[in-house]
C-alpha positions in Angstrom: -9.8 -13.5 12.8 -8.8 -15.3 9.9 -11.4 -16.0 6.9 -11.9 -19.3 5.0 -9.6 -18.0 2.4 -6.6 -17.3 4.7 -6.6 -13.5 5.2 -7.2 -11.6 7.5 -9.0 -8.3 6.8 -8.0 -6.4 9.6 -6.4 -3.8 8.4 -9.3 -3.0 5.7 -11.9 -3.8 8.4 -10.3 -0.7 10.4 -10.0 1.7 7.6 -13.3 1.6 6.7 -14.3 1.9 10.7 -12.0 4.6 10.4 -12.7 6.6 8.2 -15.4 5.2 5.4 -14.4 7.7 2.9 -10.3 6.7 2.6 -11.9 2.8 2.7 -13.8 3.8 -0.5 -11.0 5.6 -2.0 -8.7 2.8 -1.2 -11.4 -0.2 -3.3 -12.0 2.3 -6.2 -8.4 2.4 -6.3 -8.0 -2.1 -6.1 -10.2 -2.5 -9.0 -8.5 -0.2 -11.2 -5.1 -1.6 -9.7 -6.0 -5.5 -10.8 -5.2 -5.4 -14.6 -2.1 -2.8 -13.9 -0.1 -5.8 -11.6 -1.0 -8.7 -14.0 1.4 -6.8 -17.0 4.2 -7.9 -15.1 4.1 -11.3 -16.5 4.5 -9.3 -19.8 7.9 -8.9 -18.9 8.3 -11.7 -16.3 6.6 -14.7 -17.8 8.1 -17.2 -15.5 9.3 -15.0 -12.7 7.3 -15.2 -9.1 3.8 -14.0 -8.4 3.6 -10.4 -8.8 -0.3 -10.2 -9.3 -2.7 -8.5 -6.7 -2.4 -12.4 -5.0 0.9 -11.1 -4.0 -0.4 -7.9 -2.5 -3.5 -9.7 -0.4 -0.5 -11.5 1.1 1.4 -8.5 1.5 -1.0 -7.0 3.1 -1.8 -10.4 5.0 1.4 -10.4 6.8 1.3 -6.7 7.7 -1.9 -7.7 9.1 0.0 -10.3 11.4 3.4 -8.6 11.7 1.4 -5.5 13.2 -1.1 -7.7 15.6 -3.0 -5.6 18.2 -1.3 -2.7 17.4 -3.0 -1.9 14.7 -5.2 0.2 17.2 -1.7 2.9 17.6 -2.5 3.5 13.7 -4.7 5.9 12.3 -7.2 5.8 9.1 -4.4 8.0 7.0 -1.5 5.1 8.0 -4.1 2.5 7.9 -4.7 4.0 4.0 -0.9 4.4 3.0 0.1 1.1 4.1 -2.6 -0.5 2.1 -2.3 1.4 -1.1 1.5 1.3 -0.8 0.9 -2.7 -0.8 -1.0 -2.6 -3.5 1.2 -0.5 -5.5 4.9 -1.4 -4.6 5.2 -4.4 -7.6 3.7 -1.7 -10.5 6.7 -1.4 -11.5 7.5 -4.6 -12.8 5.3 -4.3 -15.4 5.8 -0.7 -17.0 5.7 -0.4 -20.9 8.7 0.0 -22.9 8.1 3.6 -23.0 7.2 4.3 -19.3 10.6 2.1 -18.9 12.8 4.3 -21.1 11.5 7.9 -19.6 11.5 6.8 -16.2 14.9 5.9 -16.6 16.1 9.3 -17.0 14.9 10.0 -13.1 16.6 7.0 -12.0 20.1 7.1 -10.4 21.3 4.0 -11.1 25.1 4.5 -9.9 27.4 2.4 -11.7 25.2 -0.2 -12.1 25.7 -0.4 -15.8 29.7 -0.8 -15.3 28.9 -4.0 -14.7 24.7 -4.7 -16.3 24.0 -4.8 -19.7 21.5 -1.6 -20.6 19.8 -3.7 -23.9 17.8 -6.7 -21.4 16.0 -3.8 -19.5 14.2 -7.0 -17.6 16.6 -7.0 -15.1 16.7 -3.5 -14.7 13.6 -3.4 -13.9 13.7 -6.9 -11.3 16.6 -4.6 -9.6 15.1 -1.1 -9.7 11.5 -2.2 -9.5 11.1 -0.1 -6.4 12.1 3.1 -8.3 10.4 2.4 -11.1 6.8 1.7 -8.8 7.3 5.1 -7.4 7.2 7.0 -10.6 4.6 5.0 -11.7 2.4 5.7 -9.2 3.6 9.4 -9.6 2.9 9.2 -13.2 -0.6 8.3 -12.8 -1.2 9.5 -10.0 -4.8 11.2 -11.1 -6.3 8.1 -12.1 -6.6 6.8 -8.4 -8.2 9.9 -6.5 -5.6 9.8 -4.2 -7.0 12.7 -1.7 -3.9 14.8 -1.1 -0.2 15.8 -2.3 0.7 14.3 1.1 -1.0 11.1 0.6 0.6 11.0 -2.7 4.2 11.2 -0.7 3.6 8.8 1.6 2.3 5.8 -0.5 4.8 6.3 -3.2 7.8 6.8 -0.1 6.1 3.6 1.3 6.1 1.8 -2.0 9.6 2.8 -2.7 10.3 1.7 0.7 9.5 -2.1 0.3 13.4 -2.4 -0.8 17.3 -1.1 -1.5 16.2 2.4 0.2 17.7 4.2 3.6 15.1 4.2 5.8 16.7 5.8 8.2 17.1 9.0 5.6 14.8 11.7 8.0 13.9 14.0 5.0 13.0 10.7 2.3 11.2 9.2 5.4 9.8 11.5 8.5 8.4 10.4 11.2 5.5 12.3 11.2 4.3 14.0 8.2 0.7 16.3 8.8 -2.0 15.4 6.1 -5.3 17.3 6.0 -7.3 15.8 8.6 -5.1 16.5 11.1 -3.2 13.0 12.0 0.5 12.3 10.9 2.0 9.2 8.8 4.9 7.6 10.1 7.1 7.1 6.9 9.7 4.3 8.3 7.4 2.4 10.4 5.0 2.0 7.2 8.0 1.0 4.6 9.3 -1.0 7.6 6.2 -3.2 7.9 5.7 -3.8 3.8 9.7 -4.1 3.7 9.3 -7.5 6.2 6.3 -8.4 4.9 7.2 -8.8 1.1 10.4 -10.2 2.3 8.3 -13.1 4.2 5.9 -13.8 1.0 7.9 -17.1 0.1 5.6 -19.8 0.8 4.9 -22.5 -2.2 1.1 -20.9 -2.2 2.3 -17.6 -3.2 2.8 -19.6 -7.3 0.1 -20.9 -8.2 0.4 -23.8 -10.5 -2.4 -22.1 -13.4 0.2 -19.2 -13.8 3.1 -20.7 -14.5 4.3 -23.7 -16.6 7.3 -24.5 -14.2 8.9 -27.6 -16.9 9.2 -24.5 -19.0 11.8 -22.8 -16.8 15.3 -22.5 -18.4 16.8 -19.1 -16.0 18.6 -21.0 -13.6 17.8 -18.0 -11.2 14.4 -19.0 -11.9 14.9 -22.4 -11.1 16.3 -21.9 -8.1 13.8 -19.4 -7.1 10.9 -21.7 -8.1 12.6 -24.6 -5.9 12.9 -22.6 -3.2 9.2 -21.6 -2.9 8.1 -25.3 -3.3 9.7 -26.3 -0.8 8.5 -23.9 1.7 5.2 -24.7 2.7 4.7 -22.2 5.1 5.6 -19.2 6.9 4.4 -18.3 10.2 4.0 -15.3 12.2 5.1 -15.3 15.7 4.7 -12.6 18.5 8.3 -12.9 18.7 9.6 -14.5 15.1 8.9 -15.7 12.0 8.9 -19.4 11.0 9.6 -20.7 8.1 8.2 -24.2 7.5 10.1 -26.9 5.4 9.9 -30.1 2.9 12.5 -31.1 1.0 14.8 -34.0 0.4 17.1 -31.8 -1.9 20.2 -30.5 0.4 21.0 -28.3 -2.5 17.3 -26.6 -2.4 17.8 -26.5 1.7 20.9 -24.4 1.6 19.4 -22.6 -0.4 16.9 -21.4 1.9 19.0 -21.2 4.5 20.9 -18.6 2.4 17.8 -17.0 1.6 16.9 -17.0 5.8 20.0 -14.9 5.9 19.2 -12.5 4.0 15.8 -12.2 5.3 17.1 -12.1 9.0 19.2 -9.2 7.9 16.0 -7.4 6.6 14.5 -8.1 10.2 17.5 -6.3 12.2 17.3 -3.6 9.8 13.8 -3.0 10.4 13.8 -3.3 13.7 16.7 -0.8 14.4 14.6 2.0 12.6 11.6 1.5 13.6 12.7 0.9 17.4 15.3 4.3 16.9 13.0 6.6 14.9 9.5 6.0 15.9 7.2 5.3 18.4 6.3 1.8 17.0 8.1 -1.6 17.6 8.2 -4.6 15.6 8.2 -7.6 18.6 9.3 -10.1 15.8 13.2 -10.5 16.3 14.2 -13.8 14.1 13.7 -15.9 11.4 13.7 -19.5 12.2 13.5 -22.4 9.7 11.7 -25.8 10.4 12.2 -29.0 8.5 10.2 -32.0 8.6 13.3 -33.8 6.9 16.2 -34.8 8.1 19.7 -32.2 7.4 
């Protein structure tokens, strides 16, 4: 069932089936979560949507990329995929001083043999997923998250969404026991938010009252911002994801098409886990670009 906004609640609408308790837990949590994502654009004024917009589509395409078998997960996977959607981005908008002690838990390899350590924005756009963890680790208490275990999971799951080895058995089990008895399955959960914050590139995703797009002097920005414009849709298949197209600009189109590579990489490497490690599957095996122009 999709709503007259778009979404689909399913996943919520399961939850609170489920268990009503980890539903309430999980909205107490959203409200408080709302200001927290909007500091981003503190840091990234004219970067992409980041906001909890970005998470109900997150969450939106979990919905779709998961389909009917949502009914294989329970209330305590239903809960730590949707918190870990909510909080995988908190990291992009840490203060300077959650920036500068988080970074001594960080390994950040040689990165800085080659990045400069004084624009700590783009440490943060490339570590964003570390620094979301230990966030969420950080505060933790203010979220009445209902167990050390649940704690794991969503912050595995939001550190999950990119750069980390999901096939890594003791950063991601398979099956890890909370309190009520059921298990979580770590890869399938970062698999699913992994593909579905990869997929959130449709022009909708930027809405025009956030940004002022004549502003935009980053090239990278540029790029990014044409990109999104000219995808006006991305479509879940049973079987693949589609990636709908308008543009004129063969620059802008190649693009893309770089930009499919990357995600169809994303697809194989969520697909090996998940069909090698769990007992889940994700049926969606390629991403597949249409154009309504001419290339």
């Amino acid at each position: 069932m999709v709503t007259a906004n778009g979404y689909d609640y399913a996943l919520e609408r399961r939850l609170r089936e489920l268990s009503p308790e980890l539903h309430d837990r999980f909205t107490e949590s959203v409200f408080g979560l709302q200001h927290i994502l909007s500091n981003y654009l503190l840091v990234f004024p004219t970067f992409t949507d980041h906001t909890e917009l970005h998470s109900l589509n997150v969450i939106d395409f979990c919905n779709r990329i998961i389909g009917t078998g949502i009914e294989n997960l329970n209330a305590d996977e239903i809960y730590a995929l949707l918190m870990g959607c909510y909080f995988h981005d908190t990291g992009m908008g840490i203060s300077e001083k959650d920036y500068h002690d988080f970074s001594q838990k960080i390994d950040f390899g040689d990165y800085f043999e080659t990045h400069s350590r004084e624009k700590y924005s783009d440490v943060i756009r490339d570590f964003h997923n570390e620094f979301s963890g230990l966030f969420l680790k950080k505060y933790a208490p203010l979220f009445d998250i209902p167990s050390e275990e649940h704690l794991r999971a969503i912050i595995q799951i939001s550190r999950g969404h990119r750069k980390t080895d999901l096939a890594d058995e003791s950063e991601y089990p398979i099956a890890l026991k909370v309190q009520s008895g059921n298990t979580i399955c770590f890869p399938y959960l970062s698999a699913l938010i992994r593909l579905a914050d990869e997929i959130d590139v449709a022009a909708g995703r930027n809405l025009s009252f956030l940004y002022d797009l004549d502003s935009l002097t980053d090239q990278k920005d540029i790029i990014e911002f044409g990109k999104h414009e000219a995808i006006k849709e991305v479509q879940v298949h049973e079987d693949k994801f589609v990636i709908v197209i308008e543009t004129d600009d063969d620059f802008v189109f190649n693009n893309i098409k770089k930009m499919a590579g990357k995600m169809q990489k994303t697809v194989d490497e969520c697909r090996r886990v998940v069909i090698g490690r769990t007992p889940y599957v994700i049926t969606q095996k390629s991403i597949e670009l249409r154009s309504n122009n001419e290339h």
